[in-house]
N, C-alpha and C positions, 0 to 999 in steps of 0.2 A: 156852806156844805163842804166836808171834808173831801179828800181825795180817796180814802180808802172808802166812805161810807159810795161814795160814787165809780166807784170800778166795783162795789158789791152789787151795783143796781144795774152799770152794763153787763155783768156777767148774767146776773139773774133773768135780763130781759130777754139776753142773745139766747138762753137757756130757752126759756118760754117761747120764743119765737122759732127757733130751728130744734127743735127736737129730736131732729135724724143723728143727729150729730153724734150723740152719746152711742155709743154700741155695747155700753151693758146691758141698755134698756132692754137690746133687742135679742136678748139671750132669754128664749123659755126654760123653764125650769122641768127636769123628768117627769117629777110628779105631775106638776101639772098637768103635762099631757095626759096624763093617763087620767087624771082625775076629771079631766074638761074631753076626755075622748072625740068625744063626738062634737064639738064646735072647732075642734083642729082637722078634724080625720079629710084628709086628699088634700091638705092647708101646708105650705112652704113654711119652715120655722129654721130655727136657728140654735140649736143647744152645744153647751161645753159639759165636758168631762173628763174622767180619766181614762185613759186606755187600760183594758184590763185582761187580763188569762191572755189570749193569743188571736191572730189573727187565724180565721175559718178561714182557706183558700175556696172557692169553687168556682173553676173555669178561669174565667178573669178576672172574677167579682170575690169579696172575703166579706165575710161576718166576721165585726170588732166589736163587742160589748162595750159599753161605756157606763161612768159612774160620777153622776152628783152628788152632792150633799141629800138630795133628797129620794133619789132609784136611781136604777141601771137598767140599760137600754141596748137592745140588737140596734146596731148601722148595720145598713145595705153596703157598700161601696166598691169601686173600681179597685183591682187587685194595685195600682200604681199608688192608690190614696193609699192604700193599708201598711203599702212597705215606707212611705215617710213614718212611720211610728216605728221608732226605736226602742222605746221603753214600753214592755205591759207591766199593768201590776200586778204583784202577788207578795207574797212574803218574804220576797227576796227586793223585789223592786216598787220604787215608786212611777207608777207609768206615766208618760205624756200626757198633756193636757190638749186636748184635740178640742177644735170648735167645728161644728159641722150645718152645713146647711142643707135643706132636703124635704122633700115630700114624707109628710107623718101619712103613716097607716092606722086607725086602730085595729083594725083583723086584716092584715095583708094576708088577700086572694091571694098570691103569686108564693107564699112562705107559709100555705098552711093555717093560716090566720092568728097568725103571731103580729104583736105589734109591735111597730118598725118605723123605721126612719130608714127612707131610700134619698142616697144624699148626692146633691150637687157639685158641692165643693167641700175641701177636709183639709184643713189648716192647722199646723202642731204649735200652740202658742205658747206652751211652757215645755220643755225638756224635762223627760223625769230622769231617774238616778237608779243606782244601788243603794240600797239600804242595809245601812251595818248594824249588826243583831247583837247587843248589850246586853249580858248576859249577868244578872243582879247578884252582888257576892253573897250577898247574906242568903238567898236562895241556895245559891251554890253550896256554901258552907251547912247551911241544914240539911240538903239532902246529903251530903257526904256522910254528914253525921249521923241520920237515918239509915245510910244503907250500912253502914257498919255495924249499927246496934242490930240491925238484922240479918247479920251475917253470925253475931254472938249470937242471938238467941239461939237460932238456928244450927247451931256448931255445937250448942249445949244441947239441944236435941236430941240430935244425931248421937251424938255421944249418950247420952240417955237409953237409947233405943237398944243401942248396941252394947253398953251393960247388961239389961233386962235380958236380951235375948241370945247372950253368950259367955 
């Protein structure tokens, strides 16, 4: 038996055997919640996303919107959690990558019966950025060249106008 074929088979075992180990596993996915509502609703989970638009202050607590691959979601969280995010996204920025752990709602009584995630703990895993806006030449160069043929037209017009009616 090789060595490589037999560190594939410790690894696969220690896999099978501790399963805690992995912490992707234990990331749900947005949709999902929403789509399994009711077998999560008052159920401790664990979701990533992007921070996005701004943190909502109220009192101590902010509503931070977050964004998967698959929706986007209101957090509850402690006004301390909301200020480690540095980055929201929007069109300017690519926001932080927050992992948040926390009590799902699907109609949070306390919010109106919106559905929420009131969180435990809020851990910024990746740093977002600024995003630099690339602005395509050949675009740029069409419209330059549209707005000028519409400034001739338009100047032919005008001049048109103003012969007839003088």
């Amino acid at each position: 038996m090789s060595k490589t074929f037999a560190g594939i088979m410790l690894i696969l075992v220690i896999a099978i055997l501790f399963p805690g180990i992995s912490h992707a596993a234990d990331v749900t996915g947005l949709n999902e919640l929403v789509e399994n509502g009711k077998a999560f609703d008052g159920k401790a989970v664990t979701v990533q996303g992007e921070a996005l638009g701004e943190a909502m202050e109220r009192g101590g607590y902010a509503w931070v919107n977050i964004s998967d691959p698959t929706n986007i979601m209101g957090i509850w969280m402690k006004k301390e959690d909301a200020e480690k995010i540095a980055f929201f996204g929007d069109y300017k920025h690519k926001g932080d990558i927050i992992r948040v752990s926390g009590i799902f709602h699907r109609a949070c009584k306390e919010h109106g019966g919106d559905t929420d995630i009131h969180s435990v703990t809020v851990e910024v895993t990746e740093k977002g950025h600024p995003i630099k806006e690339k602005v395509d030449a050949q675009k740029l160069t069409v419209g330059i060249v549209l707005t000028i043929i519409t400034l001739v037209i338009a100047g032919y017009y005008l001049k048109k106008i103003r012969i007839s009616n003088g």
